[in-house]
FIVEXVO-49566 format. One record per atom (N, C-alpha, C, O): residue number from 1; residue in one letter; atom name; x, y, z. Coordinates in steps of 0.2 Angstrom, whole numbers. Last residue first. Layout:
REM FIVEXVO-49566
+-----+---+----+-------+-------+-------+
:   k : r :  a :    c1 :    c2 :    c3 :
+-----+---+----+-------+-------+-------+
: NUM : A : CA :     X :     Y :     Z :
...
+-----+---+----+-------+-------+-------+
REM end
This chain:
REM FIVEXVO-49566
+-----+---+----+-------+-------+-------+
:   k : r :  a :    c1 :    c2 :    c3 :
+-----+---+----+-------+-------+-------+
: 111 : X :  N :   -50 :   -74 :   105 :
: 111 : X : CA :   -53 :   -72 :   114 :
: 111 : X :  C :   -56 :   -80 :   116 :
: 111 : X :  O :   -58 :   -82 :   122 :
: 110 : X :  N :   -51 :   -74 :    94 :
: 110 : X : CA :   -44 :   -76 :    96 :
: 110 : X :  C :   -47 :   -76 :   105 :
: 110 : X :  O :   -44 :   -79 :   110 :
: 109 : X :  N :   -58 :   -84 :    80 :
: 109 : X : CA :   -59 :   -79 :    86 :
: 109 : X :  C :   -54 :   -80 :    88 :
: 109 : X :  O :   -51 :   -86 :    87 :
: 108 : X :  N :   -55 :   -78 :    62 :
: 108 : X : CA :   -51 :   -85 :    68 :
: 108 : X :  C :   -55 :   -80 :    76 :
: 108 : X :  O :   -55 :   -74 :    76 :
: 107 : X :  N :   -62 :   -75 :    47 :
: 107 : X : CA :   -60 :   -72 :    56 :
: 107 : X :  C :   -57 :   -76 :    59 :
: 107 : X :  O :   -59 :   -81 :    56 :
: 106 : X :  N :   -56 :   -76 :    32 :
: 106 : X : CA :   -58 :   -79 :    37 :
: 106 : X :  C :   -56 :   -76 :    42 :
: 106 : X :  O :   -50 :   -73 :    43 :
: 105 : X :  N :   -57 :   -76 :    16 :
: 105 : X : CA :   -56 :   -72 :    21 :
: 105 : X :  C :   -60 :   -76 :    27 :
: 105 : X :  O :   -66 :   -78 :    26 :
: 104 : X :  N :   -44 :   -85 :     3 :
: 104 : X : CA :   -51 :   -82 :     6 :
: 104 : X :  C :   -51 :   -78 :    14 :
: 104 : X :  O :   -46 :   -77 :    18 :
: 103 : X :  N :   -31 :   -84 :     1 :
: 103 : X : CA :   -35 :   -79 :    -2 :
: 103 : X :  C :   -41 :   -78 :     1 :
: 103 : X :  O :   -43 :   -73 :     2 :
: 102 : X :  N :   -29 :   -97 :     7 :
: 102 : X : CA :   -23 :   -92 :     7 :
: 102 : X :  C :   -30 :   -85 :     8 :
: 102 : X :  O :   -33 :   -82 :    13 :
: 101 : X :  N :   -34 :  -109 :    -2 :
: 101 : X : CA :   -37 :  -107 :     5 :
: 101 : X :  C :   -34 :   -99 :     8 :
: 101 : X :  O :   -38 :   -96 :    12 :
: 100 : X :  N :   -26 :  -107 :   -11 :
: 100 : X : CA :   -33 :  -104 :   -14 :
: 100 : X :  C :   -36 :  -104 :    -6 :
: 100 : X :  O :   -40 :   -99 :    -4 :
:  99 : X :  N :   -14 :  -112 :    -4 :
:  99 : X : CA :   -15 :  -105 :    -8 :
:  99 : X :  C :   -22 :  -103 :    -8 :
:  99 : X :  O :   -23 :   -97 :    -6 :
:  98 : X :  N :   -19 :  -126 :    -1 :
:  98 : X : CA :   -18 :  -120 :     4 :
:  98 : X :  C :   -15 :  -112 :     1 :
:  98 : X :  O :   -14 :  -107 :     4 :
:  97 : X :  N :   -22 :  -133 :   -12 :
:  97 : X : CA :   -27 :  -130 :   -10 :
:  97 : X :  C :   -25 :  -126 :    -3 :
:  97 : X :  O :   -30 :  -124 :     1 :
:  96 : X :  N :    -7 :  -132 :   -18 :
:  96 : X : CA :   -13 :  -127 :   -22 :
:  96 : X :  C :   -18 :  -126 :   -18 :
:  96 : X :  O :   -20 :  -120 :   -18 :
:  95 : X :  N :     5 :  -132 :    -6 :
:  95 : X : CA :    -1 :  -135 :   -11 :
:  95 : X :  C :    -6 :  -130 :   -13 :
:  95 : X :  O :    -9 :  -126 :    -9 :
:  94 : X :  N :    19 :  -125 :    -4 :
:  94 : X : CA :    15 :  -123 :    -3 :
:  94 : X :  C :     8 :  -129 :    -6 :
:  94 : X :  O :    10 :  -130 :   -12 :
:  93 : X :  N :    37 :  -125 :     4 :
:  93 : X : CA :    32 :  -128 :    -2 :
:  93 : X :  C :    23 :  -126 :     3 :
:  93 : X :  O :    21 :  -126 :     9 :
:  92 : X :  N :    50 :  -118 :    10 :
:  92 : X : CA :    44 :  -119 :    11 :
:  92 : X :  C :    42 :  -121 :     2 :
:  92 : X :  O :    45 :  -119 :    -3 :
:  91 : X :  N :    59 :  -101 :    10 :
:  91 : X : CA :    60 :  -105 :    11 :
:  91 : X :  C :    50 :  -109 :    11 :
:  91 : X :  O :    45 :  -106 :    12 :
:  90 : X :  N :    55 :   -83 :     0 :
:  90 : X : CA :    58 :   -90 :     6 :
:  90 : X :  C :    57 :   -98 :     5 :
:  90 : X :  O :    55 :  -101 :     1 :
:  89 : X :  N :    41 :   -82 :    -8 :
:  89 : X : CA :    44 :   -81 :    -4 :
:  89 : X :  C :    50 :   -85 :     1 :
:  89 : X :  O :    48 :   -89 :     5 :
:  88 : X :  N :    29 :   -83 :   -22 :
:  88 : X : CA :    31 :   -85 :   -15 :
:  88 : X :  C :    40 :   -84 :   -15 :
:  88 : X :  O :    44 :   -84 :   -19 :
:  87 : X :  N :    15 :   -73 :   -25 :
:  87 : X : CA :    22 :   -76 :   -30 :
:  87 : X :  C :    24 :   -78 :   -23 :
:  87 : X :  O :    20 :   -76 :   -19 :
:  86 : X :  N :     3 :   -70 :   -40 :
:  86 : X : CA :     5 :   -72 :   -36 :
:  86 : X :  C :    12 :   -78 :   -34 :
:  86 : X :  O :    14 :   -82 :   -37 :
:  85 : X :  N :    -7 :   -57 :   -46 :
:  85 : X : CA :     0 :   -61 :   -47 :
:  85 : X :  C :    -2 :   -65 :   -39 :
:  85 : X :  O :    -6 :   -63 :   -35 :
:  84 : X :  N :   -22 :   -53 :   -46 :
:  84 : X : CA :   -16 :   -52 :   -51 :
:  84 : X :  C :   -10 :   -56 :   -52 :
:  84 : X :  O :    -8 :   -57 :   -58 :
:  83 : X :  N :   -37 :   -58 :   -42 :
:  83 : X : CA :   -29 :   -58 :   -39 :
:  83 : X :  C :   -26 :   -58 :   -46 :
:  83 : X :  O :   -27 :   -61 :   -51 :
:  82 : X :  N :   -50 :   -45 :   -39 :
:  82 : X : CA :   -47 :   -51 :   -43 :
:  82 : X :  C :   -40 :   -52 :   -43 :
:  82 : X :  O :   -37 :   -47 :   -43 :
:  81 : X :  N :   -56 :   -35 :   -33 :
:  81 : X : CA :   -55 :   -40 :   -29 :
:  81 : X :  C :   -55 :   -47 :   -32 :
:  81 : X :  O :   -58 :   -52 :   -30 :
:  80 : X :  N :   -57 :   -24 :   -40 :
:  80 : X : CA :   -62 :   -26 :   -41 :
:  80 : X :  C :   -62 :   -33 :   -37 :
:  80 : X :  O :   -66 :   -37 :   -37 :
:  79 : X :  N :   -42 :   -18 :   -36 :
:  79 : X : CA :   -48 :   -16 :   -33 :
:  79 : X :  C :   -55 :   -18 :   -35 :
:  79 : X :  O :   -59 :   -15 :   -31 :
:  78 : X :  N :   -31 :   -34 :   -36 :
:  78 : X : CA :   -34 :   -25 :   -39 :
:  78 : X :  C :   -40 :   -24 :   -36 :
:  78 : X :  O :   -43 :   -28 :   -33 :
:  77 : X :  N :   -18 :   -39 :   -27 :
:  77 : X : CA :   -25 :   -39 :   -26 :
:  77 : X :  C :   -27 :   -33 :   -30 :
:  77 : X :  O :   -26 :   -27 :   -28 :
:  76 : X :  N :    -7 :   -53 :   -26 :
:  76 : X : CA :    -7 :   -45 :   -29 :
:  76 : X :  C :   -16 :   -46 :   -30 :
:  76 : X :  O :   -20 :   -51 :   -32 :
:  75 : X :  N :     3 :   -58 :   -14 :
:  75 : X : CA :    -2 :   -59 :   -17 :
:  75 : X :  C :    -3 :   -55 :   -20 :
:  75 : X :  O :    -1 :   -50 :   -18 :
:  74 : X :  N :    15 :   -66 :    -8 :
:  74 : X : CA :    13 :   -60 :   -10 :
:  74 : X :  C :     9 :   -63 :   -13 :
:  74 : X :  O :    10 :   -68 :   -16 :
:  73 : X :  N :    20 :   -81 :     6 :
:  73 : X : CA :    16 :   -78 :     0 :
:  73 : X :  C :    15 :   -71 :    -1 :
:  73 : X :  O :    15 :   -68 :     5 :
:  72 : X :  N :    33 :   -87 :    14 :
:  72 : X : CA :    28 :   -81 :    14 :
:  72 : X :  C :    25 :   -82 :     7 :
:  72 : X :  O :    29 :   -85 :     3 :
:  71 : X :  N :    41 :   -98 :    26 :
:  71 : X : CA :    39 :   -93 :    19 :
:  71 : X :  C :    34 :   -88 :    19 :
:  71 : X :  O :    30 :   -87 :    24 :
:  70 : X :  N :    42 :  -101 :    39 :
:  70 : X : CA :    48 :  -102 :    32 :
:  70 : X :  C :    46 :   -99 :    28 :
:  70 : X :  O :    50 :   -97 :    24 :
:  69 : X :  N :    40 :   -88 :    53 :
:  69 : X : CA :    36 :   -94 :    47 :
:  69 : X :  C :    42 :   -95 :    42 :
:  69 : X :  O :    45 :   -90 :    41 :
:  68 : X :  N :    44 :   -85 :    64 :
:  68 : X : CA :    42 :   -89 :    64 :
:  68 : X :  C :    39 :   -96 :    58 :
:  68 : X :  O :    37 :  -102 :    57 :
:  67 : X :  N :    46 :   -70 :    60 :
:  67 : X : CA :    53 :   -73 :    61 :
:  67 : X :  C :    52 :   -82 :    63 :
:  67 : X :  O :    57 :   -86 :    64 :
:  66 : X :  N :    31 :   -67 :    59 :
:  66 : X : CA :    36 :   -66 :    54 :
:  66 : X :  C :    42 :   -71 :    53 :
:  66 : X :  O :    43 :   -76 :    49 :
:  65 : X :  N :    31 :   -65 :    72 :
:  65 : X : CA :    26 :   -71 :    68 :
:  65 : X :  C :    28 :   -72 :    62 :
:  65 : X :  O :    28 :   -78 :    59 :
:  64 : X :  N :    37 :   -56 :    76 :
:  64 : X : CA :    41 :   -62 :    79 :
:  64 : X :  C :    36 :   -67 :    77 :
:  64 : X :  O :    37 :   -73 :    78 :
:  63 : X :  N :    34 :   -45 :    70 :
:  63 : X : CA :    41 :   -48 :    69 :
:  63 : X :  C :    42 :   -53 :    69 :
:  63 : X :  O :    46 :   -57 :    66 :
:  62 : X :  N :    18 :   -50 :    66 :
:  62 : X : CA :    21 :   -45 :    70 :
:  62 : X :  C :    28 :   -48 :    65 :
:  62 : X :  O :    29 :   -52 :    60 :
:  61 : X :  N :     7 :   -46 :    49 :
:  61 : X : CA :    11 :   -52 :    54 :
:  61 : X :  C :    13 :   -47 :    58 :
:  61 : X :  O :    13 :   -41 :    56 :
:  60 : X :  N :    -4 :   -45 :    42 :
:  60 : X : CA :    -2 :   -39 :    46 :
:  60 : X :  C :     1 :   -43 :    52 :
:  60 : X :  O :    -1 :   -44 :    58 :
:  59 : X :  N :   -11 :   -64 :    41 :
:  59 : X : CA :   -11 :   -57 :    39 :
:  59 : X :  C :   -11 :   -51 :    43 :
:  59 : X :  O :   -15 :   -50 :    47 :
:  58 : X :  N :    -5 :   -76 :    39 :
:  58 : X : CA :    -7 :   -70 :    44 :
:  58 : X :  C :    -7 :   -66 :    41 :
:  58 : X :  O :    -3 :   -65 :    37 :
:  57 : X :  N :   -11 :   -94 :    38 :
:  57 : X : CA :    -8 :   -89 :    34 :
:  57 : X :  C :   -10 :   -81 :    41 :
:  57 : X :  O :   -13 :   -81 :    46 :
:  56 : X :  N :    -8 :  -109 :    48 :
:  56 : X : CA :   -11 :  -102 :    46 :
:  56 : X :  C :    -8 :   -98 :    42 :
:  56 : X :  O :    -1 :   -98 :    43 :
:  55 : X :  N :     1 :  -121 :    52 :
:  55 : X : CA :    -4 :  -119 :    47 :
:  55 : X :  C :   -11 :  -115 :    43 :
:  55 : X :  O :   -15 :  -115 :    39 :
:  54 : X :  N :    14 :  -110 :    56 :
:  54 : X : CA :    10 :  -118 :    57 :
:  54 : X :  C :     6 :  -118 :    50 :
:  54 : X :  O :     8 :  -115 :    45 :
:  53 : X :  N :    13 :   -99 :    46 :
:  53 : X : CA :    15 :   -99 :    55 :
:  53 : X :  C :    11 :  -106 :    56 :
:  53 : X :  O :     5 :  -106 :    56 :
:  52 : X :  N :    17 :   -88 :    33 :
:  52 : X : CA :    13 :   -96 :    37 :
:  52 : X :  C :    16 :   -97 :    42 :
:  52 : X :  O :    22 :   -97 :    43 :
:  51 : X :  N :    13 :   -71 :    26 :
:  51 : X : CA :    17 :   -77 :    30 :
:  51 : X :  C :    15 :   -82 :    32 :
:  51 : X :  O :     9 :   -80 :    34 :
:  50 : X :  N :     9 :   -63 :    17 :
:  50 : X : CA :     6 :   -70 :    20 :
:  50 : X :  C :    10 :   -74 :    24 :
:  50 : X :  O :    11 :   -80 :    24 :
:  49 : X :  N :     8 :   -47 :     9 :
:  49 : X : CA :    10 :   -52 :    11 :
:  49 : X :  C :     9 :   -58 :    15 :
:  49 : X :  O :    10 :   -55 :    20 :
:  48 : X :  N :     0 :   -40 :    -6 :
:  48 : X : CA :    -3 :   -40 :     3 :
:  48 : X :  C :     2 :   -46 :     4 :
:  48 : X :  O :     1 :   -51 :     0 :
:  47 : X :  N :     0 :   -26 :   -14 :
:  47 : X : CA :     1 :   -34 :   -16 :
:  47 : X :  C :     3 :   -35 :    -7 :
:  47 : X :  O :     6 :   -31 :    -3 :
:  46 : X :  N :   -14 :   -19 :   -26 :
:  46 : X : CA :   -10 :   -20 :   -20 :
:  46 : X :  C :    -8 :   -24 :   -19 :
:  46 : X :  O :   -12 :   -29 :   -20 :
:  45 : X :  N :   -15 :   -12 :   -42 :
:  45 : X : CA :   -16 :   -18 :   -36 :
:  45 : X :  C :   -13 :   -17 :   -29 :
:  45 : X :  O :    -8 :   -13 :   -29 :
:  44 : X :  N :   -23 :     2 :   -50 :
:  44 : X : CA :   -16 :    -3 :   -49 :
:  44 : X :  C :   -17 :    -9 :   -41 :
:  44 : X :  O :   -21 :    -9 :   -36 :
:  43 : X :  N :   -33 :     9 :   -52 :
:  43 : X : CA :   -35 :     3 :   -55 :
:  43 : X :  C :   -27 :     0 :   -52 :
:  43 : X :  O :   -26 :    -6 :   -52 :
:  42 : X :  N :   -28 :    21 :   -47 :
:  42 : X : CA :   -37 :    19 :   -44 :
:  42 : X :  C :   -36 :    10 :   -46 :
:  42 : X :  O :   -39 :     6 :   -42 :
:  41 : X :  N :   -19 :    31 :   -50 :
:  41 : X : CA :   -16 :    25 :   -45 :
:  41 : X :  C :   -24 :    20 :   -43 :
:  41 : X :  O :   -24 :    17 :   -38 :
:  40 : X :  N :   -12 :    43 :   -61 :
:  40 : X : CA :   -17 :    37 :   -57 :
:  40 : X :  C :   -19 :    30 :   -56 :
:  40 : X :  O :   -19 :    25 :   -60 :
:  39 : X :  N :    -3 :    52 :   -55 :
:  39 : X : CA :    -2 :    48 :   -57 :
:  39 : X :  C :   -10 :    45 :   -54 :
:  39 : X :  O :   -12 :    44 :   -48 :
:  38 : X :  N :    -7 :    71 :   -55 :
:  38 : X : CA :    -5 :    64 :   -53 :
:  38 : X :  C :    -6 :    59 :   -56 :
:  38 : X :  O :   -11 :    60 :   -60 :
:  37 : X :  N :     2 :    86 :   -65 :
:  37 : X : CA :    -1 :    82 :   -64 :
:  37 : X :  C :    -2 :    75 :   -57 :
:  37 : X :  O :     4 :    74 :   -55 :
:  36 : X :  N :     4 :   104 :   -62 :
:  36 : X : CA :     7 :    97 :   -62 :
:  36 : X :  C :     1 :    92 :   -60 :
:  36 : X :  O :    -4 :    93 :   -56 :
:  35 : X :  N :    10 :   119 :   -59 :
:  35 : X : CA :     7 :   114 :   -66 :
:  35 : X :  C :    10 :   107 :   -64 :
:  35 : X :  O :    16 :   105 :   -65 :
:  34 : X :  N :    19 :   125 :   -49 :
:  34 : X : CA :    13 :   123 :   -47 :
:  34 : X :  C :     7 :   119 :   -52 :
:  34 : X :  O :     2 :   117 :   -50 :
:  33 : X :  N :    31 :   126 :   -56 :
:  33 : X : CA :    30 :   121 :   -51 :
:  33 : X :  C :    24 :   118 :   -49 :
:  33 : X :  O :    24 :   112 :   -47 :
:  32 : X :  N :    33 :   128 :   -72 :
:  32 : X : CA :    29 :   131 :   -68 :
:  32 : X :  C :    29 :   128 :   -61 :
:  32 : X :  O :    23 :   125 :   -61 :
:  31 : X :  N :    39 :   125 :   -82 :
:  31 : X : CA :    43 :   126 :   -79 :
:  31 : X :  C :    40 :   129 :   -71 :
:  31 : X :  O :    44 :   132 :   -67 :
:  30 : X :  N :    33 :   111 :   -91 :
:  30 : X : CA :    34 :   117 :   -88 :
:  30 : X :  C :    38 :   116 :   -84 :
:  30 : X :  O :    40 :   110 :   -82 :
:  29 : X :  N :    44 :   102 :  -102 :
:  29 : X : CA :    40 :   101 :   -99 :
:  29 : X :  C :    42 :   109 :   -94 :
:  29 : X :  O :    47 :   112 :   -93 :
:  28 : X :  N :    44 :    93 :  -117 :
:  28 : X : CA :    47 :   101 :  -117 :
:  28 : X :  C :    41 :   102 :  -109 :
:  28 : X :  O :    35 :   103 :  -110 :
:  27 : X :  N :    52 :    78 :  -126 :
:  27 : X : CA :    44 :    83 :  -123 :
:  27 : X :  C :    48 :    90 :  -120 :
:  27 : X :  O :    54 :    91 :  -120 :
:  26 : X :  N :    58 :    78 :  -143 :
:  26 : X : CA :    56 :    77 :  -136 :
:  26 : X :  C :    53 :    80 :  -132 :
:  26 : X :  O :    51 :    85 :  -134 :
:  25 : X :  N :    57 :    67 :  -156 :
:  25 : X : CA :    54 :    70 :  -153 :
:  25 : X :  C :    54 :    71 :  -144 :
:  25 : X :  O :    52 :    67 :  -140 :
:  24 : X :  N :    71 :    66 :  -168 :
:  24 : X : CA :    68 :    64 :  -163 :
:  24 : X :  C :    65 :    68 :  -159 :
:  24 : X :  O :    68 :    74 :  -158 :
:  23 : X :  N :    78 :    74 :  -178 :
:  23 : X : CA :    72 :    70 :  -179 :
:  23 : X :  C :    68 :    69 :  -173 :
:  23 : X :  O :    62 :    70 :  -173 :
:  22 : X :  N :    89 :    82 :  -169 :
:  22 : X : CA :    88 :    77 :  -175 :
:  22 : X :  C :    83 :    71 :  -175 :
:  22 : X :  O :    83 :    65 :  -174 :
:  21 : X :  N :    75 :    84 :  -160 :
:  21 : X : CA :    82 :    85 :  -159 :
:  21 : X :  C :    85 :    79 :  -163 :
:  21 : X :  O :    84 :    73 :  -162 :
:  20 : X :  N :    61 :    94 :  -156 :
:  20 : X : CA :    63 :    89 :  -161 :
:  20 : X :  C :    70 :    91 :  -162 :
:  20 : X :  O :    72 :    96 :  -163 :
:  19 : X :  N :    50 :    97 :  -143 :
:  19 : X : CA :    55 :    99 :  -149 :
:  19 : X :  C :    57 :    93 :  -152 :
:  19 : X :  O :    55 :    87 :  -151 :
:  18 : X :  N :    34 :   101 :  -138 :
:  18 : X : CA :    37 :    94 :  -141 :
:  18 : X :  C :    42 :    98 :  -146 :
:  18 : X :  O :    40 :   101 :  -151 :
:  17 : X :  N :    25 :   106 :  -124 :
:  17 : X : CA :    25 :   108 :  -132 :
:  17 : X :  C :    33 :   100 :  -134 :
:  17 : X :  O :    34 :    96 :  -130 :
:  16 : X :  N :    23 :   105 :  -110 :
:  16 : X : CA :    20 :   112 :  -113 :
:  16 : X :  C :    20 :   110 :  -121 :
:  16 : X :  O :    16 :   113 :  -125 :
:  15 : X :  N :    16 :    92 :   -99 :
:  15 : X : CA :    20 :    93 :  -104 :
:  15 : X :  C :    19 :   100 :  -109 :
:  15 : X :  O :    14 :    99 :  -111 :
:  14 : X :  N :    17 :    95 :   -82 :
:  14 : X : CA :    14 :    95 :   -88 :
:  14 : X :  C :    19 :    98 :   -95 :
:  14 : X :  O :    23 :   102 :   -96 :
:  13 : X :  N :    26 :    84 :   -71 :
:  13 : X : CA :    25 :    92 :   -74 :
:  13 : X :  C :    22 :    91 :   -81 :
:  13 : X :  O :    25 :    86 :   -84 :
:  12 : X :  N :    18 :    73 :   -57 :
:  12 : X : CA :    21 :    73 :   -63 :
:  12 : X :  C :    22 :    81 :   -67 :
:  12 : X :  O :    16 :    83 :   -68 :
:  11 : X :  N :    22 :    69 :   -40 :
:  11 : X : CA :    17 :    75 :   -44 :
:  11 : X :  C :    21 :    74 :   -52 :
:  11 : X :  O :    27 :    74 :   -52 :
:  10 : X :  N :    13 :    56 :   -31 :
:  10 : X : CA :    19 :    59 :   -37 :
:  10 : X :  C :    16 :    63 :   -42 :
:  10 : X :  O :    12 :    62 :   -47 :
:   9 : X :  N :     6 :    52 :   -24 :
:   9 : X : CA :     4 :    58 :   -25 :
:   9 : X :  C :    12 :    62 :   -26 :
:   9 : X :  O :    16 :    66 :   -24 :
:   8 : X :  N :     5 :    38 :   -30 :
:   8 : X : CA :    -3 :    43 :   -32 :
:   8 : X :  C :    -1 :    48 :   -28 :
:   8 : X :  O :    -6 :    52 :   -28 :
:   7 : X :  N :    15 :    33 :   -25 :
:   7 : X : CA :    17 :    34 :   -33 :
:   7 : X :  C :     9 :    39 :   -35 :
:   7 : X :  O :     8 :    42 :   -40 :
:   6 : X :  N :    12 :    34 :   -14 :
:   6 : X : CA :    20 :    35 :   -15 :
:   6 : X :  C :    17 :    37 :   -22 :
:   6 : X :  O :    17 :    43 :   -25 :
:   5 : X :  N :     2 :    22 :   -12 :
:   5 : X : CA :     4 :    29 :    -9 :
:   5 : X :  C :     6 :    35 :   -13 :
:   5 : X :  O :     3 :    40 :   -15 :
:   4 : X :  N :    10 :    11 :   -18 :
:   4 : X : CA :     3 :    14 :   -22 :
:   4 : X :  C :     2 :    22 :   -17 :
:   4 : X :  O :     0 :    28 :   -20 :
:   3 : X :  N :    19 :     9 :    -7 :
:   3 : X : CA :    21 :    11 :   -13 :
:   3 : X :  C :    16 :    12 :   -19 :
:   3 : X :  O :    18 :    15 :   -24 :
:   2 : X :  N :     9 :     5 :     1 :
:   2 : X : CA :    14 :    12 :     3 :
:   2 : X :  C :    17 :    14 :    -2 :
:   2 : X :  O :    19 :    20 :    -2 :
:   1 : X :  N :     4 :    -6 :     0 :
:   1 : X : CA :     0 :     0 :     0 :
:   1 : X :  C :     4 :     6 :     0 :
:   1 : X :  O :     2 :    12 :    -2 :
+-----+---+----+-------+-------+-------+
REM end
């Protein structure tokens, strides 16, 4: 999430006119500080990590739930809540149906 932060309120400078330097076209950008675009960031993914601790996935692991799982899953999630990539991490073998279990959403009571 911090890098889709980052990147939606990167100011971009509007481009004013297009010179051409042996043939090649180059852009020609204000010089106005205040003319500036951002970058849209509505449709890009989020990619949410999973570390395994026994046999749960965590989601918003601590350090020390962290420093207890051999591997991790990233997942890449877009905002219509379809997975984009998906990639693993570290140490560890995964089976397909504790991935697809991975993704779905489940409360655990902890009290």
């Amino acid at each position: 999430m911090g890098v889709k932060i980052c990147l939606g309120i990167c100011e971009i400078p509007v481009v004013e006119d297009t010179r051409y330097d042996l043939g090649e076209p180059t852009p020609v950008f204000t010089t106005d500080e205040y003319r500036f675009r951002y970058l849209d960031v509505t449709q890009a993914p989020v990619v949410i990590t999973l570390p395994r601790v026994g046999k749960y996935f965590v989601v918003d692991a601590t350090l020390e739930e962290e420093s207890c799982s051999k591997g991790k899953l990233a997942i890449g999630v877009a905002p219509a809540g379809s997975i984009t990539s998906v990639d693993k991490l570290g140490r560890g073998c995964y089976q397909t149906r504790s991935i697809a279990a991975s993704v779905q959403v489940r409360f655990i009571d902890t009290l």
